[in-house]
N, C-alpha and C positions, 0 to 999 in steps of 0.2 A: 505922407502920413499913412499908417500902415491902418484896414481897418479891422476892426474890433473882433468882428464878425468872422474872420476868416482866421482857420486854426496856424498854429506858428508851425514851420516846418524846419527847425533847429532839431538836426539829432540826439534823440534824449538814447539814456544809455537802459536797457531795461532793467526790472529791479534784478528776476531771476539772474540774469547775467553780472552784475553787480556781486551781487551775494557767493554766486561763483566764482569771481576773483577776488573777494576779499577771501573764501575760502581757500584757494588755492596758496594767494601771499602770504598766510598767517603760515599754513603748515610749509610753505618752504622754506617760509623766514626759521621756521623751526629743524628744519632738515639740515638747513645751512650750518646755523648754529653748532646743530649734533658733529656735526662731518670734521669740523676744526681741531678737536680732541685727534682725532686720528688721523689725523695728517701731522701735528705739530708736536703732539705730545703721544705717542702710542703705547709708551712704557706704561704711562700712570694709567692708559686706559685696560692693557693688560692686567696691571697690578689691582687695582680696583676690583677689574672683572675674578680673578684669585680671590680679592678677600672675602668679595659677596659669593662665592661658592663655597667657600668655609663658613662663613655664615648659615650658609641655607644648609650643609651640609648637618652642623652642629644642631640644626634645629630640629631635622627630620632625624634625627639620632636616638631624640629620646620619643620619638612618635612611630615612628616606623620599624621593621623587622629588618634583619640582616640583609636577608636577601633583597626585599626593594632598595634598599641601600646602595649595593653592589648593581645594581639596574641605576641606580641613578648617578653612582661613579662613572659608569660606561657612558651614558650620555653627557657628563661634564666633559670627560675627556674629549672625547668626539668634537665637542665644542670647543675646546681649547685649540684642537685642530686648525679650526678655521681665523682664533684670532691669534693670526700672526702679526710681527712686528709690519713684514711686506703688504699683507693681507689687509690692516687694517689703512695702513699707508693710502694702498690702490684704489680700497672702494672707497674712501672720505675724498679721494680726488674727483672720481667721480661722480659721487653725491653734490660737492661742490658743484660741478658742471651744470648736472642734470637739476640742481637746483635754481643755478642763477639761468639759465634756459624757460624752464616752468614759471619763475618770476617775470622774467622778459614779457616772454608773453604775455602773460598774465597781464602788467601792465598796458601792454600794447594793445592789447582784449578791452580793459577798462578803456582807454582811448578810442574806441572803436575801431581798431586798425586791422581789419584781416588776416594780414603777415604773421601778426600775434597767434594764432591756431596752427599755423606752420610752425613754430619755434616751439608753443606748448608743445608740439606731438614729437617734435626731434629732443627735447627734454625726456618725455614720457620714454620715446624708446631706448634714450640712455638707460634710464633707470631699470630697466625691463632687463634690457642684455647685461648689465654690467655684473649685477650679481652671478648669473650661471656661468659668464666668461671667470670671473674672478674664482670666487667660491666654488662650485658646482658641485654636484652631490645632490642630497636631499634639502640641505640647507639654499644651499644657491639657486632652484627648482623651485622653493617654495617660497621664497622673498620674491624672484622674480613672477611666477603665478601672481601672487598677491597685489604687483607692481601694476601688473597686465589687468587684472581686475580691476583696480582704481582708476588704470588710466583709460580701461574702455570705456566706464561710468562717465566720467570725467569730461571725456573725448566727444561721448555721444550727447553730455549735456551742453558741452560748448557748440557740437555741430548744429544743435537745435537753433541755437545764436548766429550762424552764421549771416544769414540773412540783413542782420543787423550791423553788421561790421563791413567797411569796405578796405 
C-alpha cells in the first residue's frame, strides 16, 4: 500500500509545455490544411489570387491617385512572379513536410519524449530554408526571417521544457 504522505512520482506534463503544443498542433493543423490548395489544385489558387487583385485593384481606383496605382501594379506584378504554377507546387510540398515534422514532434513533446525537440527543430529548419531556396528575393528573405523568428521563440520556449522530457 502506497502511503498517503509521500508525493506520487508519475510524470505530470507541465502546463506551460502543454499550452505550447497545443499551440503548435493547432497552427500546423492550419499550415497543413493551407499547403493542399497548392499542391493539388494551383490553378484555382493562381486564379483566385487574379480575382482578389482586381478586386483590391478596383477598390483603391476610386481612393487613390494614378500614380500610387501604378506603385501598386508593380508590386502585384512582382507578386504574381513568385506564384507560379512550379512555385506554388514546391513550397505546399514543403510546408506539408515541415508541417507534419513540427506536428510530430509536437506530439512526441506532449508525450514527454525528447526526440520530439529533434524533429520540432528539423521541421523548423524546413520552413526557414525552403522559402529562400524556392522563392528568394525579398519575398523568400522575408517569410524565411519571419520563419526564423517564430522558430527561435518557439525553440527557446520548448528548450526551457527540456528538462522535463526524456
Amino acid at each position: 500500500m502506497q502511503n498517503p504522505f509521500e508525493e506520487n512520482q508519475i510524470s505530470v506534463r507541465p502546463m506551460f509545455l502543454t499550452i505550447l503544443c497545443v499551440l503548435t498542433l493547432v497552427w500546423n493543423a492550419y499550415k497543413f490544411y493551407g499547403a493542399i490548395p497548392n499542391i493539388f489544385t494551383p490553378e484555382k489558387v493562381i486564379e483566385s489570387k487574379e480575382q482578389a487583385n482586381e478586386m483590391v485593384m478596383d477598390m483603391f481606383s476610386k481612393y487613390m491617385s494614378e500614380k500610387d496605382l501604378e506603385k501598386i501594379e508593380e508590386s502585384q506584378e512582382e507578386a504574381n512572379q513568385l506564384i507560379q504554377k512550379d512555385t506554388l507546387v514546391t513550397s505546399g510540398v514543403m510546408t506539408l513536410i515541415s508541417s507534419i515534422l513540427l506536428i510530430l514532434g509536437a506530439i512526441w513533446m506532449w508525450g514527454l519524449r525528447k526526440k520530439g525537440f529533434w524533429v520540432y527543430l528539423a521541421g523548423n529548419a524546413i520552413g526557414i530554408i525552403a522559402p529562400i531556396v524556392i522563392m528568394g528575393g525579398a519575398a523568400g528573405w522575408g517569410i524565411g526571417v519571419m520563419a526564423l523568428i517564430n522558430a527561435a521563440i518557439f525553440s527557446g520556449l520548448y528548450a526551457m521544457n527540456l528538462k522535463f522530457l526524456s
